[in-house]
N, C-alpha and C positions, 0 to 999 in steps of 0.2 A: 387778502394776502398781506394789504401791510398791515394790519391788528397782530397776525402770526411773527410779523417781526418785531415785536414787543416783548412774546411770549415764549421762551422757550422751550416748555414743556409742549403746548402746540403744536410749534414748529418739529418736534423730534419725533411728534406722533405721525404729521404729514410726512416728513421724508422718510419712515420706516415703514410708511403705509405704501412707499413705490419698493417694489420686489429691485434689488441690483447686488445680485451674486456678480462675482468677478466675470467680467466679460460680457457681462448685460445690463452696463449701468447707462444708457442712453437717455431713458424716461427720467434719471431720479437727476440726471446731470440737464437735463432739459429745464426740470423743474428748479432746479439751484440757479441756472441761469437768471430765469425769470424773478425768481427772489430777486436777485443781485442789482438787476433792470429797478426791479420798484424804489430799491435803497438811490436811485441816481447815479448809479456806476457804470462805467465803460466797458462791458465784457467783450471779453475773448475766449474763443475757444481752438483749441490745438485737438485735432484728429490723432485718434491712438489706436493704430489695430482697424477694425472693423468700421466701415460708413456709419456716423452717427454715436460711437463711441468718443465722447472725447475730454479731454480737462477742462476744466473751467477756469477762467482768471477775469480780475473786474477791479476797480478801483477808479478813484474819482478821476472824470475826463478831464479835468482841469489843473489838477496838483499828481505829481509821482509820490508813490507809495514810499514811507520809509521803515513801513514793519509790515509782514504779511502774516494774513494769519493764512494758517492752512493744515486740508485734511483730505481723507481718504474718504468718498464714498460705496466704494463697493463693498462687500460681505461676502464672509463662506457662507457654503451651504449649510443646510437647505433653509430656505425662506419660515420664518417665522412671524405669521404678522403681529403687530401691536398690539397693546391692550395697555388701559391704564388702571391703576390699581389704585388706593385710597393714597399710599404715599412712592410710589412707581410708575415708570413703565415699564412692561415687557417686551421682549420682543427680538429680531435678528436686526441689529445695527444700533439699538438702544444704547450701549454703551462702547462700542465699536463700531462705526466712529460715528453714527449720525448724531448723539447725545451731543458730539462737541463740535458739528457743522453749527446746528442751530446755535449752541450757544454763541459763537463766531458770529454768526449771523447777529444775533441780538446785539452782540457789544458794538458789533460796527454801526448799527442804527443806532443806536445810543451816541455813540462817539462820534457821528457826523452831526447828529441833533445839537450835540453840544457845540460842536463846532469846526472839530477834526476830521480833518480830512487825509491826513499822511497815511492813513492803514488802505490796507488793500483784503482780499481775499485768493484763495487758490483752491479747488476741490479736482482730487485725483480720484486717476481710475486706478485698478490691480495693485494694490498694496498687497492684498492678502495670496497674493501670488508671488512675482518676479519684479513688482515695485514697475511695470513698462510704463505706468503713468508717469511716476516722477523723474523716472530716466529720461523721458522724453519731454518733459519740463523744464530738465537743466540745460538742454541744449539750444536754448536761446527763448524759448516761451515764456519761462518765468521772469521776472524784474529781478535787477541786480538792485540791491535793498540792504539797509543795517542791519535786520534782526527779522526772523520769521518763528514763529511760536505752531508749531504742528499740534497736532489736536490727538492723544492717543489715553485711554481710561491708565489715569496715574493715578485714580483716587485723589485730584486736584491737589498733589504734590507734585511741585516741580521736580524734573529728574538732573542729574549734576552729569550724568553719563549713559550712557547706553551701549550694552553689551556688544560685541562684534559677530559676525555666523558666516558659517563653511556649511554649506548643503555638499551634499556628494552623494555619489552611488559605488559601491564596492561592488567589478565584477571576478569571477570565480569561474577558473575555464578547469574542466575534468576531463573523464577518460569513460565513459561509458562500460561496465562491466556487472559480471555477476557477486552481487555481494559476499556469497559465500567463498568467493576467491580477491580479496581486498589488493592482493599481488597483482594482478593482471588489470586492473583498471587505477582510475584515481578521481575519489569524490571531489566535487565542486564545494558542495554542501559544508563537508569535515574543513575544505579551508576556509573558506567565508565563515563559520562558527570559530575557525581559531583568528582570522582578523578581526572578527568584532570582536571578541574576548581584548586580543591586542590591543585594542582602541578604546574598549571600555574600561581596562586596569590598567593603563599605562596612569604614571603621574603628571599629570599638565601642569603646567606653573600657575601656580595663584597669582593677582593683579592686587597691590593693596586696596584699591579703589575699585577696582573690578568684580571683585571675586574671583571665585574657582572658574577656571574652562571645563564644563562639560560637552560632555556625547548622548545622542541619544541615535539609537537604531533601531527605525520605528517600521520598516518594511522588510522581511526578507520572504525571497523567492526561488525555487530552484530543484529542481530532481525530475523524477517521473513517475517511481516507485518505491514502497519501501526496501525493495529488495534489487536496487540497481544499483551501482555507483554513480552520483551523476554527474548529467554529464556539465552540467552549465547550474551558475546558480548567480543571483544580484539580491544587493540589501542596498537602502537607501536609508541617507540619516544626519544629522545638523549638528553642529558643530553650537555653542555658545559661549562667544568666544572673550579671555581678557587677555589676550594678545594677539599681534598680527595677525591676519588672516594667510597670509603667506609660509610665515613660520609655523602655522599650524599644519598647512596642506604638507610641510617639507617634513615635519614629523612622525606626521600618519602615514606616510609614503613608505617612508623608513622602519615602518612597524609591521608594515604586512608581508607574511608569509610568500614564500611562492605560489605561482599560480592568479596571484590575485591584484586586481590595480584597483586604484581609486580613479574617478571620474569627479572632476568638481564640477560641480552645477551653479551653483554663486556664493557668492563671498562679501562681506564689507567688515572690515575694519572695527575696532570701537569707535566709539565716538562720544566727544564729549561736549555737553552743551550748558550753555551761558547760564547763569542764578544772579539775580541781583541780589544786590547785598541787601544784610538779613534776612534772606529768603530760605529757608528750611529745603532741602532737596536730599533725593534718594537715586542712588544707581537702577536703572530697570532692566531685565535680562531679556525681554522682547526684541521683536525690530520692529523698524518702522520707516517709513522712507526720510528720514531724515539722510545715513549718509548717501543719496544718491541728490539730495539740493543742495552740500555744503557750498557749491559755487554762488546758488543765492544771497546768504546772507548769513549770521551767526545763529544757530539754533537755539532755540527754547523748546521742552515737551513738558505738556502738560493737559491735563482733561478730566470731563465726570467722568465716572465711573470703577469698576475693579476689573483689572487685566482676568483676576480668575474667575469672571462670568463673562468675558468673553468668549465666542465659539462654542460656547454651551448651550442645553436648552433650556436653562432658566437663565439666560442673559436677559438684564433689567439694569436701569440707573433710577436713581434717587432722583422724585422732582427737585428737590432742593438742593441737588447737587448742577443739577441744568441752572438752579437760576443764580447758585453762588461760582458756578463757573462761568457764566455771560459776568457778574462781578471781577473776576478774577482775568479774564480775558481783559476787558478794558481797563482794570488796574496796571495790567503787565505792561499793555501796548502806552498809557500814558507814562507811564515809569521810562519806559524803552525809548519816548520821545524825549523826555527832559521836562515833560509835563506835570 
């Protein structure tokens, strides 16, 4: 095990080699523990949900942390095991997000070898859900600390911002009747298709740093028959967001037709995180649990890989993206020290 913390291509083959969809990351957070143990760190773990579910956090027993790195180990579905390819891996968490555990992993071995001790580490559970890992990290689990560096495939460009999101579900109450009399009843269907129309061609405000706010409405559901009016109908759908979350939910409210409500399911804010200077950074339209730790410390995002082969099934990272982001990890963290 400690040879694997040398290596981070290795290391990103063993922790995509434990199966941890959201909700069953026990095994793969057992095993980040025990890395963390071999590096001479103090681990902690915070229960999340389910017996044996839970965060990890670790850093030296002797000195408090002043930069954390941190990341998310669970994955969507469905489990894709590993494979290495002559300049790759493949696989489910290669590039989201175990590609940038490991490399975490490596720079902190490096960066304690050298001599530093100020870094710490953090691996969560359900990012790729409802973020309950990192919500339940802020409320006192995590170290209050200068600066924490989240681990998410930016294609190891720093991001300057990160977009804000409105989940929600539209529901649409009707009137159950014979279609060939449209008078005596009232479709659920017909309204929910003119709210999302509403929602979809309204103009949202562009952010000059943000971009555009889009909508996407990726579920809908609703009738009985083609020949009913129906009676009940729901779509669900995300918001990505360059303004308030707030302001968002008050405009869409105000857009939909009769008949029909919005439900919000979750929300955060933009969020904008730290770049040192001369550092090149890009806005990213993902999420990520960054705004649920702002109380930890100032954000940084950054990581191997490409957002668009995550959740995919050709999700892979570049070896030489593992080992120039174990570089880049421990550039950032001695930068962020004054190192």
């Amino acid at each position: 095990m400690t040879a694997r913390l040398g290596d981070p291509v290795r290391l990103t083959l063993d922790l995509c080699g434990v199966e941890s969809t959201t909700g069953s990351e026990a095994h793969v957070m057992e095993l980040a523990a025990g890395l963390c143990r071999t590096l001479g760190l103090a681990v902690r773990t915070q229960e999340v949900g389910a017996p044996g579910r839970v965060n990890v956090a670790a850093w030296d027993p002797a000195v408090a942390p002043e930069v954390l790195f941190t990341t998310h180990l669970d994955t969507v579905p469905p489990y894709l095991p590993p494979a290495e390819l002559a300049d790759r891996l493949t696989g489910r968490g290669t590039c989201d997000a175990k590609g940038a555990a490991a490399a975490m992993l490596c720079a902190l071995s490096g960066l304690r070898q050298a001599g530093e001790l100020r870094v710490g580490v953090m691996f969560l559970v359900g990012e790729e859900t409802e973020s309950d890992g990192a919500r339940a990290a802020a409320t006192g689990f995590a170290p209050r600390l200068r600066y924490f560096i989240n681990g998410e495939p930016t294609g190891l460009t720093l991001a300057s911002a990160q977009k804000g999101t409105l989940s929600f579900r539209l529901v649409a109450d009707g009137m159950a009747g014979h279609s060939a009399y449209p008078e005596r009843g009232r479709s659920a269907t017909h309204a929910l298709v003119d709210a999302a129309h509403a929602l979809l061609h309204h103009t949202w405000p562009a952010d000059p740093e943000l971009g555009d706010t889009t909508v996407n409405v990726g579920l809908l559901d609703g009738g009985v028959a083609p020949n009913v009016l129906a009676p009940s109908a729901t779509a669900r759908g995300i918001f990505r967001l360059g303004m308030p979350v707030d302001d968002a939910e008050r405009t869409a409210r105000a857009l939909l037709p009769p008949h029909v409500r919005l439900e919000r399911l979750g929300g955060t804010d933009p969020v904008r995180c730290h770049v040192p200077p001369g550092e090149h950074a890009e806005v990213v339209r993902f999420g990520s649990d960054i705004p649920y730790l702002q109380s930890v410390g100032t954000p940084l995002l950054l990581g191997p890989g490409s957002i668009h082969d995550a959740h995919t099934d050709h999700e892979h990272v570049l070896k030489a993206d593992l080992i120039e982001g174990t570089r880049r990890y421990a550039a950032l963290a001695r930068a962020l020290l004054g190192g």
